[in-house]
C-alpha positions as a Markdown table, in Angstrom:
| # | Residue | x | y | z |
|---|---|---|---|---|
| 1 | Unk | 87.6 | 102.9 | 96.3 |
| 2 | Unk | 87.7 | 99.1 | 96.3 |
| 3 | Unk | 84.3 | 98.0 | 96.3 |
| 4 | Unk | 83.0 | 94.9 | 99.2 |
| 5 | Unk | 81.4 | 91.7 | 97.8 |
| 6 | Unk | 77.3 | 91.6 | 100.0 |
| 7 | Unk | 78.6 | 88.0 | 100.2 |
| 8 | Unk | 81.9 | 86.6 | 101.6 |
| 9 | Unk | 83.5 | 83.4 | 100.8 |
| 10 | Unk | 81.4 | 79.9 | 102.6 |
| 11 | Unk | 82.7 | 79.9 | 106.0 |
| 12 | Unk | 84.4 | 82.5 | 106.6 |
| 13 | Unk | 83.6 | 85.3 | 109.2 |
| 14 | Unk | 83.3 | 88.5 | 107.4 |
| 15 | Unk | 84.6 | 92.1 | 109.4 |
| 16 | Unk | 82.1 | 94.4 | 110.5 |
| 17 | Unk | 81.2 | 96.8 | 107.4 |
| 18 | Unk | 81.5 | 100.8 | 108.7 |
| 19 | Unk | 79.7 | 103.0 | 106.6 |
| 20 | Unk | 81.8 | 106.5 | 107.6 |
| 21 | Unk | 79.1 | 109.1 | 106.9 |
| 22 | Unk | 80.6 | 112.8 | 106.5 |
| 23 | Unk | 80.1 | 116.1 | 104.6 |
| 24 | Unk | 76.5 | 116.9 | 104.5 |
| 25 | Unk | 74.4 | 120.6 | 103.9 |
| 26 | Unk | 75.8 | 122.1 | 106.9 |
| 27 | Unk | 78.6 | 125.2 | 107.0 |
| 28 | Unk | 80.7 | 122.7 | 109.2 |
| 29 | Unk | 80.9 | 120.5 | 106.1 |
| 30 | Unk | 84.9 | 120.4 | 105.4 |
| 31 | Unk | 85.5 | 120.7 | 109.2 |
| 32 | Unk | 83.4 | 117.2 | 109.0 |
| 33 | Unk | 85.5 | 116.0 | 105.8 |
| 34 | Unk | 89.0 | 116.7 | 107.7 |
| 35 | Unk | 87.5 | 114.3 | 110.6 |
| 36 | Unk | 86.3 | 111.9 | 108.5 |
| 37 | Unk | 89.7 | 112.2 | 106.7 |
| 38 | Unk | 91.6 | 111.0 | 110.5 |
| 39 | Unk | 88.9 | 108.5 | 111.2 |
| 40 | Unk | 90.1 | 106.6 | 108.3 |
| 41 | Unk | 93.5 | 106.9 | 109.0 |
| 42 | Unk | 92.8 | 105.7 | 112.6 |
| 43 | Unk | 90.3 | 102.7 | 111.9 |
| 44 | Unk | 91.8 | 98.9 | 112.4 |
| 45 | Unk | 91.0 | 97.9 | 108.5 |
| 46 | Unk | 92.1 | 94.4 | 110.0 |
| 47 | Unk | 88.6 | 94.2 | 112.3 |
| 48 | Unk | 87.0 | 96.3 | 110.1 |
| 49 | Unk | 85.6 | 96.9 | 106.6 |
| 50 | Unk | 84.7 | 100.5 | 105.4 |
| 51 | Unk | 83.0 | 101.9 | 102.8 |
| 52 | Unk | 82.8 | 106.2 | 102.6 |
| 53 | Unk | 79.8 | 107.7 | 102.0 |
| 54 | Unk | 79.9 | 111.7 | 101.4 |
| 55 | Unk | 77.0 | 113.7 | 101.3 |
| 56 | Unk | 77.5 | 116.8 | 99.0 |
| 57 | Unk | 76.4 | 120.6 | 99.7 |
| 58 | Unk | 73.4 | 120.0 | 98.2 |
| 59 | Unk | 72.2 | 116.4 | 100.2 |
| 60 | Unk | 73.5 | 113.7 | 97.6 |
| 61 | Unk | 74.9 | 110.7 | 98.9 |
| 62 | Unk | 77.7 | 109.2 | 97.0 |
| 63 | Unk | 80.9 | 107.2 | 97.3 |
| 64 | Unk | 83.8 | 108.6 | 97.5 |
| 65 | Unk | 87.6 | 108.4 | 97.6 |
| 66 | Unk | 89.0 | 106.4 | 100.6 |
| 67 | Unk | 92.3 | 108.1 | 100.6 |
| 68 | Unk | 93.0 | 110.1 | 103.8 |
| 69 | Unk | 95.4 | 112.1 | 102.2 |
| 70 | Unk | 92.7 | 114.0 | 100.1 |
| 71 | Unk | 90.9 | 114.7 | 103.3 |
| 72 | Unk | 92.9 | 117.7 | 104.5 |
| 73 | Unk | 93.3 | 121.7 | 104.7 |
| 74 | Unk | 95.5 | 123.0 | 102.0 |
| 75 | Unk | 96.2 | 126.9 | 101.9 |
| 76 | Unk | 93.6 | 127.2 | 104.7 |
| 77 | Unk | 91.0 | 125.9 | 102.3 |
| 78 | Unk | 88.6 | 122.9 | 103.4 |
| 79 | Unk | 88.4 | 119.8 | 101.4 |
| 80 | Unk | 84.7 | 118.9 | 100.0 |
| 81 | Unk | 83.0 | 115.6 | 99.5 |
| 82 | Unk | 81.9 | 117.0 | 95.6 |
| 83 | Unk | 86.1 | 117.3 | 95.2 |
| 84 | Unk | 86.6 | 113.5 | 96.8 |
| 85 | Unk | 83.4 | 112.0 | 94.8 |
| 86 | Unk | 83.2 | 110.2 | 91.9 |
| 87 | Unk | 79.8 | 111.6 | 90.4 |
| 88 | Unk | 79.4 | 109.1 | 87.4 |
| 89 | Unk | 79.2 | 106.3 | 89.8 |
| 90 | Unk | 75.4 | 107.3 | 91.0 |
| 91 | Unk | 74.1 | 107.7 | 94.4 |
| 92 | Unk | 74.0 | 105.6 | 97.6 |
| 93 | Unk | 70.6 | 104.2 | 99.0 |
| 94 | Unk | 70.0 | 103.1 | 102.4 |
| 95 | Unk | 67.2 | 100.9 | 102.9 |
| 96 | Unk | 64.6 | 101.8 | 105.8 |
| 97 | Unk | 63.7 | 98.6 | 105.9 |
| 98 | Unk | 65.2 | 97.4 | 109.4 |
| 99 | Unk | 65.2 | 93.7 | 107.9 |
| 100 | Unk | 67.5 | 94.8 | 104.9 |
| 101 | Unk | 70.4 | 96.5 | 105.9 |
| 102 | Unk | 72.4 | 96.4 | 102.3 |
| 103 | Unk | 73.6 | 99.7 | 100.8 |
| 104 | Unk | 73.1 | 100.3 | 97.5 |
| 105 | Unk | 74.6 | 102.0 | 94.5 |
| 106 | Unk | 72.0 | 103.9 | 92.2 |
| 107 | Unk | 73.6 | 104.6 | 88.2 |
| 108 | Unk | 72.1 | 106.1 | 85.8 |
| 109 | Unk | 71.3 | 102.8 | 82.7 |
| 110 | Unk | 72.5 | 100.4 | 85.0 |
| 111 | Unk | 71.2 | 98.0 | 87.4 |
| 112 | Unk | 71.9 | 98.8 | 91.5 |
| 113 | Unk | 74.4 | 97.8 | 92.7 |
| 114 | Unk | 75.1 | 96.3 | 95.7 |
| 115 | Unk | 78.0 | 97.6 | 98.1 |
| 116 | Unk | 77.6 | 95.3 | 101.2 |
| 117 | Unk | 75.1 | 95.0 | 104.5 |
| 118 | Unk | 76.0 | 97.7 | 106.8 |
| 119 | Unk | 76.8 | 96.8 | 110.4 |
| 120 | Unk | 77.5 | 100.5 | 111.8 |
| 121 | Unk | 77.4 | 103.9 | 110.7 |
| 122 | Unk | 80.0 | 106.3 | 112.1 |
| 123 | Unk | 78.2 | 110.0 | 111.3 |
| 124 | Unk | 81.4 | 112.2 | 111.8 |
| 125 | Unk | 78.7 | 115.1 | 110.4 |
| 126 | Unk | 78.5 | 118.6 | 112.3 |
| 127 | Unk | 75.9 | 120.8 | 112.0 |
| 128 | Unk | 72.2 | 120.8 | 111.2 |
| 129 | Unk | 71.3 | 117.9 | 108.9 |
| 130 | Unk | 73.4 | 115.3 | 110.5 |
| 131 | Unk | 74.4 | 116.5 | 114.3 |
| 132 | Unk | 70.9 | 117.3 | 114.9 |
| 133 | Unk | 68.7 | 113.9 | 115.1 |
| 134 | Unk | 67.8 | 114.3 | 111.2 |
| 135 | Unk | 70.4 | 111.5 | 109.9 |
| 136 | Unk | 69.8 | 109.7 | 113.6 |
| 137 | Unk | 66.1 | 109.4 | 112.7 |
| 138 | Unk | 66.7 | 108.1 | 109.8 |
| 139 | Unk | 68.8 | 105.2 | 110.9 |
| 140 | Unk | 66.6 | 104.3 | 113.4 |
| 141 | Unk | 63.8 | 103.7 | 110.8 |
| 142 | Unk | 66.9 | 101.8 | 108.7 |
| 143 | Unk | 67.5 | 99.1 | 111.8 |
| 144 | Unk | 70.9 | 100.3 | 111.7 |
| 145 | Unk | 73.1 | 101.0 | 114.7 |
| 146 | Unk | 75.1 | 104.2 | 114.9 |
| 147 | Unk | 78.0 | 105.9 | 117.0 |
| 148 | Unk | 76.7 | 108.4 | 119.3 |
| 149 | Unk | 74.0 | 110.0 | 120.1 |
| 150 | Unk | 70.2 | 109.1 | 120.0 |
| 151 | Unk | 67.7 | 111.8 | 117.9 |
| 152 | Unk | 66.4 | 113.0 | 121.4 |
| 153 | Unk | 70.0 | 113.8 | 122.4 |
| 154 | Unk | 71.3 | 115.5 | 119.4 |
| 155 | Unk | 68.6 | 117.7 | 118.7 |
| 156 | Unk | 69.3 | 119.2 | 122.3 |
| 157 | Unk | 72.5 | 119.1 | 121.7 |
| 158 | Unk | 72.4 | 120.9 | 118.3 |
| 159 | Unk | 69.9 | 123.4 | 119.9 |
| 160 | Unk | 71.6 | 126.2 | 122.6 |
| 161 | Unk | 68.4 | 127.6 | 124.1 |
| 162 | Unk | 66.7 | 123.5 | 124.4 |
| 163 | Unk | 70.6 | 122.6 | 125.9 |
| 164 | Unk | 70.2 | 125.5 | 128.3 |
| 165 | Unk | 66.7 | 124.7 | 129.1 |
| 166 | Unk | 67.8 | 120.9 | 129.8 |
| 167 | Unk | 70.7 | 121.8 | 131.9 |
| 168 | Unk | 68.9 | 124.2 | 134.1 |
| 169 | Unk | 66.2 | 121.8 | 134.9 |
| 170 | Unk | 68.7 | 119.3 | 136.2 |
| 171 | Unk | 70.4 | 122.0 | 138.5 |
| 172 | Unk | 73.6 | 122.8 | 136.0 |
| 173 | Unk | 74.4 | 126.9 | 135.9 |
| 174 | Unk | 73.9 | 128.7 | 132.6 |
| 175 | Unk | 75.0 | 132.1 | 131.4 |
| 176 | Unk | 72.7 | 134.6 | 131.0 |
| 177 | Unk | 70.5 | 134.4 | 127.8 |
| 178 | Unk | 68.2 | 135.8 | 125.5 |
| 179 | Unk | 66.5 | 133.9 | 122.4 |
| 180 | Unk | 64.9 | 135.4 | 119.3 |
| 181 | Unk | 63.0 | 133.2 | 117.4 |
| 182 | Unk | 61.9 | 133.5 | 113.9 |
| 183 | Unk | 58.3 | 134.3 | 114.2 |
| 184 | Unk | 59.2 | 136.8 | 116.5 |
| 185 | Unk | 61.6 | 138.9 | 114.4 |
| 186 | Unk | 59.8 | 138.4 | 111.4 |
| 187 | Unk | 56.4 | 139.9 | 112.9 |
| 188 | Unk | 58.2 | 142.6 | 115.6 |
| 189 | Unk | 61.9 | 143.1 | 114.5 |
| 190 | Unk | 61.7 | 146.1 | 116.3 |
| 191 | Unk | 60.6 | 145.0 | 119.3 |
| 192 | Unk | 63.3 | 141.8 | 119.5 |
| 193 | Unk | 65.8 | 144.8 | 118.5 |
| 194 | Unk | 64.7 | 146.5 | 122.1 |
| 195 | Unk | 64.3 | 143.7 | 124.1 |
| 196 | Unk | 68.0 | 142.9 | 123.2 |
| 197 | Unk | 69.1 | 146.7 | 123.7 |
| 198 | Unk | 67.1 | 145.8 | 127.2 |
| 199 | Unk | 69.5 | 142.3 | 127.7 |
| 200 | Unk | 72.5 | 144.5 | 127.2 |
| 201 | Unk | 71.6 | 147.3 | 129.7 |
| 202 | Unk | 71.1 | 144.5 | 132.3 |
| 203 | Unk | 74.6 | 142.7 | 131.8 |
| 204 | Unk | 76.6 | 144.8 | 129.8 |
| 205 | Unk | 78.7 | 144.5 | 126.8 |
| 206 | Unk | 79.8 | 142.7 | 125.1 |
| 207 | Unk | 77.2 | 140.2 | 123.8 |
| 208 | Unk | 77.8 | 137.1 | 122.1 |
| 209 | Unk | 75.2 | 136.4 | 119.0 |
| 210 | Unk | 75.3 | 133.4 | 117.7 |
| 211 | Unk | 73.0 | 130.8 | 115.6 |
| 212 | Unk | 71.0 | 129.1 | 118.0 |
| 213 | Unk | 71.6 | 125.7 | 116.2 |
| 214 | Unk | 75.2 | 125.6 | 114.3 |
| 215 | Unk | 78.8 | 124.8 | 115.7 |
| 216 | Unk | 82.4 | 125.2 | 114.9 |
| 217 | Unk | 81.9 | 128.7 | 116.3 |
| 218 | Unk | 80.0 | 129.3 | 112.7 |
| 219 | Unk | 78.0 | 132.9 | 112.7 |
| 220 | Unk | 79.4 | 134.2 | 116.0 |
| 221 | Unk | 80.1 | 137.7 | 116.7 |
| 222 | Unk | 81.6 | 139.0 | 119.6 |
| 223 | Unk | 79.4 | 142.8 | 119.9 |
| 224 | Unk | 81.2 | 145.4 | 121.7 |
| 225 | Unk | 78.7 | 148.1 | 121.4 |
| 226 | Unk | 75.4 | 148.5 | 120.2 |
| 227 | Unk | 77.2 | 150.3 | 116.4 |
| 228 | Unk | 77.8 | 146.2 | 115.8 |
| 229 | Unk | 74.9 | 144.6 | 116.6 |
| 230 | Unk | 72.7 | 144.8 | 113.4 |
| 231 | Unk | 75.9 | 143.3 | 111.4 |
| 232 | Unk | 75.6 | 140.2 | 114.0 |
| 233 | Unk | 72.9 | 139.6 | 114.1 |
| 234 | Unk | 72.5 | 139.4 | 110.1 |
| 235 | Unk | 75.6 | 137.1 | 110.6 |
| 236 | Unk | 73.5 | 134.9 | 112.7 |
| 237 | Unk | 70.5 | 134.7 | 110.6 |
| 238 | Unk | 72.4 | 133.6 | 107.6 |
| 239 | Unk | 73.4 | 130.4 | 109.5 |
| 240 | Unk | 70.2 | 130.0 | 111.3 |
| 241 | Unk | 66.5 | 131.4 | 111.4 |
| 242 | Unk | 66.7 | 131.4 | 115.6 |
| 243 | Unk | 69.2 | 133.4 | 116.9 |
| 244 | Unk | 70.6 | 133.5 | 120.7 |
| 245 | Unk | 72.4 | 136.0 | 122.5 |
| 246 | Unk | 74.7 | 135.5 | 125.6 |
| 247 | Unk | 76.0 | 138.0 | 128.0 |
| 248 | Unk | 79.7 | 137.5 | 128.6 |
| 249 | Unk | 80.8 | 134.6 | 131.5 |
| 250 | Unk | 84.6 | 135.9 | 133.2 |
| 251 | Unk | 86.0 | 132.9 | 133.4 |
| 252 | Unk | 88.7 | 130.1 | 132.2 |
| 253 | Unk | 87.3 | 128.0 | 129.0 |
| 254 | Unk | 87.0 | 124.0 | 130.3 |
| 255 | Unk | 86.4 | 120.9 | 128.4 |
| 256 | Unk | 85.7 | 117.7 | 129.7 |
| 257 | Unk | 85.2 | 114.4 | 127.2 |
| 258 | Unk | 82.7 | 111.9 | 128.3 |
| 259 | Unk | 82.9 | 108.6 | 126.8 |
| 260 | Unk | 81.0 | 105.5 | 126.9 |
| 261 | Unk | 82.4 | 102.6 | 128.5 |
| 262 | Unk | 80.5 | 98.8 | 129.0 |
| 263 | Unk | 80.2 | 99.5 | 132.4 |
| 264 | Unk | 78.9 | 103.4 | 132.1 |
| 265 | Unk | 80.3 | 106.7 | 130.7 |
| 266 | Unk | 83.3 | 108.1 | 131.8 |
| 267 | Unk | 84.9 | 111.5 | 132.0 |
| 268 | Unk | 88.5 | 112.5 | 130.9 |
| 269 | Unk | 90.7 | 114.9 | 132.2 |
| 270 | Unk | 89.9 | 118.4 | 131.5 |
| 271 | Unk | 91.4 | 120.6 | 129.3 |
| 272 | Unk | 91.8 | 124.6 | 128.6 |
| 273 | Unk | 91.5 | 126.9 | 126.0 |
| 274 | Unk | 93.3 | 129.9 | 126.2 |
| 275 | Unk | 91.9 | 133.0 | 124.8 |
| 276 | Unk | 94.3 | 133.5 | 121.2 |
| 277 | Unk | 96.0 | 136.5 | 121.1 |
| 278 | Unk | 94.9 | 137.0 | 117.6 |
| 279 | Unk | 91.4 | 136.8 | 118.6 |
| 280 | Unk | 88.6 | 137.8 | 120.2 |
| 281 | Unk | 87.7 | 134.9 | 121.6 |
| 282 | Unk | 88.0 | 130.9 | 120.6 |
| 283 | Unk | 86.5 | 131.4 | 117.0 |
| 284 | Unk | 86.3 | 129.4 | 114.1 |
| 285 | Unk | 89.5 | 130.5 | 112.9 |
| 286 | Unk | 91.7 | 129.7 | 116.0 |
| 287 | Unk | 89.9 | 126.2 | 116.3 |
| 288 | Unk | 90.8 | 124.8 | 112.6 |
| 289 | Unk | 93.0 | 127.0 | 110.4 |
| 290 | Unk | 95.5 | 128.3 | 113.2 |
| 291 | Unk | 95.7 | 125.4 | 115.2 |
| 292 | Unk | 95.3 | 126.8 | 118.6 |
| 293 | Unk | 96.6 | 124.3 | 121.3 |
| 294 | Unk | 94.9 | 123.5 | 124.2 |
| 295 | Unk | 96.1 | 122.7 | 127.2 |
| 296 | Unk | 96.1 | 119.0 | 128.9 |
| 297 | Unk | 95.2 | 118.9 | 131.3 |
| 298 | Unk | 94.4 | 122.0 | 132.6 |
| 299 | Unk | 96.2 | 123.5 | 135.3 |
| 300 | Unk | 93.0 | 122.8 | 138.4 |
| 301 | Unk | 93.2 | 121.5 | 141.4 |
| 302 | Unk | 92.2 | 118.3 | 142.2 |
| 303 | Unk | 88.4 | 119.4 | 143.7 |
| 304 | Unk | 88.1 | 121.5 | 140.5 |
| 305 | Unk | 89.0 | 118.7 | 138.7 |
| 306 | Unk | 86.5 | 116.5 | 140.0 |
| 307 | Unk | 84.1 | 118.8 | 140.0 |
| 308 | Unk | 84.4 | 119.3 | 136.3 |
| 309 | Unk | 84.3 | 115.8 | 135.8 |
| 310 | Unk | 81.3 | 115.2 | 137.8 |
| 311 | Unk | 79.5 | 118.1 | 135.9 |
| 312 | Unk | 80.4 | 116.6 | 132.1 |
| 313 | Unk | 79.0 | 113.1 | 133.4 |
| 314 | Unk | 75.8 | 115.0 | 134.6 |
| 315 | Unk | 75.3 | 116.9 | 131.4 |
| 316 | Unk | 75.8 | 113.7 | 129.4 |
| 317 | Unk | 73.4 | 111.8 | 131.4 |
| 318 | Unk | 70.5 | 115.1 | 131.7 |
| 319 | Unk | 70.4 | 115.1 | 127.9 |
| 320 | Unk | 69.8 | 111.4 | 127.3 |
| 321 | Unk | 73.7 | 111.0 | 125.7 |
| 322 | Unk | 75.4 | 108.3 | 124.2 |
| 323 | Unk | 78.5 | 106.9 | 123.1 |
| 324 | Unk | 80.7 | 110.6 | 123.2 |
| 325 | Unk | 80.4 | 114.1 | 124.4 |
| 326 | Unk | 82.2 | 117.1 | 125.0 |
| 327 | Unk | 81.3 | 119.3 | 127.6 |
| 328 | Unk | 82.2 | 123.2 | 127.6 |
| 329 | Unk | 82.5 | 125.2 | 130.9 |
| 330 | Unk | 83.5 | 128.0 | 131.9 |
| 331 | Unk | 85.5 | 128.4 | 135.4 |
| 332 | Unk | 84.3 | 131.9 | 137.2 |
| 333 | Unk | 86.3 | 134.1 | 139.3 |
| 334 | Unk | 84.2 | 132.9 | 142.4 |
| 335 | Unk | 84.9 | 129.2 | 141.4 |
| 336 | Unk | 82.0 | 128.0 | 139.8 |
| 337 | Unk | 81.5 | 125.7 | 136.7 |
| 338 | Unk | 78.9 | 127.5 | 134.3 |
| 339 | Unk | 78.3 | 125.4 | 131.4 |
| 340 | Unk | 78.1 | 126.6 | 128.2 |
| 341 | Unk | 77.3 | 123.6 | 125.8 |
| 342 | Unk | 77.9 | 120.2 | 124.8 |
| 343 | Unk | 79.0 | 118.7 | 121.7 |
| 344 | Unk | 77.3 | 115.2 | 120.7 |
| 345 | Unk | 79.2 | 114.8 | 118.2 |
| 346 | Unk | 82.2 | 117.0 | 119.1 |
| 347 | Unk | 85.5 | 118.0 | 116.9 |
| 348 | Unk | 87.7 | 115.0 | 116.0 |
| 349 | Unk | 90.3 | 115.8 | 113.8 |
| 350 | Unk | 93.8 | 115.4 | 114.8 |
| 351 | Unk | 94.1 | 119.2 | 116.3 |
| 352 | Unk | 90.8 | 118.7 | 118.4 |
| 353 | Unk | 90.4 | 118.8 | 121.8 |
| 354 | Unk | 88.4 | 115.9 | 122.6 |
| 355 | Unk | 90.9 | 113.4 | 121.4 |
| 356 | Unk | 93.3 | 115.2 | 122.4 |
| 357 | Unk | 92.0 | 115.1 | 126.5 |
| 358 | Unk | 91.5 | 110.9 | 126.0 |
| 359 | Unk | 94.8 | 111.0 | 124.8 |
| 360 | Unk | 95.8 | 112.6 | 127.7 |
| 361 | Unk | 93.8 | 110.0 | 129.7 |
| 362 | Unk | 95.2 | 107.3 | 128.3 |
| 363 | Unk | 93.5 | 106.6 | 125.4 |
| 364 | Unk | 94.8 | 106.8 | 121.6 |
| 365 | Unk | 93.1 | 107.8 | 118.8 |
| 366 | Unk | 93.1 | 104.5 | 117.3 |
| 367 | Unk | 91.5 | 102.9 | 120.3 |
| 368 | Unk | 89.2 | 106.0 | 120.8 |
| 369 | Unk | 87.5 | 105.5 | 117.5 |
| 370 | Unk | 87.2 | 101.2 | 118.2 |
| 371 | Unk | 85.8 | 102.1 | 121.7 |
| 372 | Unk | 83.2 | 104.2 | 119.8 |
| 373 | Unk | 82.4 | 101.4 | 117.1 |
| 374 | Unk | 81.9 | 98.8 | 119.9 |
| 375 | Unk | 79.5 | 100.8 | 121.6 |
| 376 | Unk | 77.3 | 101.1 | 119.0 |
| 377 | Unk | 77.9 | 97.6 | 117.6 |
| 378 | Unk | 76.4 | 96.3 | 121.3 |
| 379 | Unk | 73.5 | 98.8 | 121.2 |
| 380 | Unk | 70.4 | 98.0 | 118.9 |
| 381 | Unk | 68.2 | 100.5 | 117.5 |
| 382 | Unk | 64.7 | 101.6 | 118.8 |
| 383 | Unk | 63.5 | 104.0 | 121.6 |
| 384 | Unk | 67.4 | 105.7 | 122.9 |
């Protein structure tokens, strides 16, 4: 890692320093080390400066390797930031003074050490602890501008039954939906147990429980029968103390990226996923280690297109979004759009969908992740 002098050279104009935050204590932690690995193949190192900051398993920050090459899947095994890091070299301090945006080096019997003045973070985190308005907050009190989402926005977007709640107050369909909360189970497990034996006599199996506030498809089981449903929801609850269940929605699986633009947000064209063969539905599995392909654009019509891409812009606007989102729907029998979430800060690695659908739109990755950088280079900090 080639370290940036705080100070450049009298009269010149120095690039933009981009501190490329990734990893972090979430399970979507090598799913955000493989993006973070394509971001820094992607970024224009002639307009900008970067310095990558990892944050380990257990919360550390720390520098780390700047060679995308490390930042990949080998044998179906996900890369870490502890494997990229450089652990003798202390950790990295962000000031929360919004006057003094420097970045810092802590070591061990040495003076800090200064790294630069950060201009923009890009969080390319997933997951609780960074997706979800914690690592927002904090850069807020720092004075520092970020890509993406404000702390209002991601913590509805990291939250299914406060994302469901949001949307149906601004008139978007929702599945069915039942949430279990952790006060509840812990003081009446049995009684949570039969009001979701009572969810499942109304809609029918299967059931879909998942973590109320994790991604990647993370802790999902697809329940066919009530024989499965203790196992799940165990599953759930190691990822996540609230847990949500879903009846099933018939219907095509639609995407729509919204991205923000000077003169507003726009939507891209739509994409599907189909249902893997080897799967049970779009899992974990299929998303990052088997590479299932999307297709883009998806085969709609041009009302259904529009329609989808009216519904993305609404979602992105009812939860307070900025900078990127990607919108999940499903497409019933009887032609509605049911939406099933949004993702502030969605997949971007090279087999993703959302930069796969603004290629599709005419946009390359390359000038995807610049558009994203100058929007939050012309934002300030404050009340998003």
């Amino acid at each position: 890692m080639t370290e940036r002098s705080a100070s450049p050279p009298s009269g010149s104009r120095r690039r933009p320093l981009v501190i490329l935050l990734f990893g972090g204590r979430s399970s979507e932690h090598g799913v955000s080390v493989v993006t973070a690995g394509a971001v820094l193949r992607a970024i224009d190192r002639t307009k900008y400066d970067v310095l990558p900051v990892g944050i380990t398993r257990d919360g550390r920050w720390v520098l780390t390797s700047d060679d995308p090459g490390r930042m990949v899947m080998v044998d179906r095994r996900q890369p870490t930031v502890e494997q990229l890091a450089d652990t003798d070299r202390g950790n990295i301090v962000v000031s929360v003074d919004p006057t003094d945006r420097t970045v810092v080096r802590g070591e061990r019997g040495a003076a800090p050490k200064v790294l630069g003045e950060a201009d923009v973070v890009f969080p390319v985190l997933h997951g609780p602890y960074g997706e979800d308005g914690t690592v927002q907050g904090l850069l807020e009190l720092s004075g520092i501008p970020y890509v993406g989402a404000g702390v209002l926005a991601s913590a509805i977007g990291q939250d299914k039954e406060y994302m469901k709640r949001v949307f149906s107050a601004f008139g978007l369909a929702v599945g069915p939906y039942l949430v279990i909360r952790p006060r509840e189970w812990h003081s009446d497990a049995a009684g949570a147990r039969a009001r979701i034996s009572g969810f499942a006599d109304a809609y029918g199996w299967p059931l879909f429980v998942k973590p109320a506030r994790a991604g990647s498809s993370i802790g999902i089981t697809r329940v066919d029968g009530r024989e499965g449903l203790e196992d799940a929801i165990a599953e759930a609850h190691r990822h996540d103390a609230k847990i949500i269940v879903e009846a099933l929605v018939q219907g095509r699986e639609i995407e729509c990226g919204v991205l923000e633009f000077p003169d507003g947000p726009r939507a891209s064209v739509p994409a599907e996923i189909p249902v893997p063969d080897a799967h049970a539905y779009y899992d974990f599995e299929a998303k990052y280690l088997d590479s299932t392909p999307g297709v883009v654009p998806a085969a709609l019509t041009d009302s259904q297109t529009h329609e989808v891409r009216r519904l993305a812009l609404k979602a992105f606007e009812a939860a307070s979004c900025e900078g990127l989102v990607r919108a999940d729907f499903f497409l019933t029998e009887d032609g509605q759009f049911v939406i099933n979430e949004i993702n502030t800060m969605p997949g971007f690695t090279p087999v993703s969908m959302y930069p796969q659908m603004w290629q599709a739109s005419g946009i390359g990755y390359g000038d995807l992740v610049d558009r994203l950088l100058q929007a939050a280079l012309r934002r300030s900090t404050g009340l998003r």
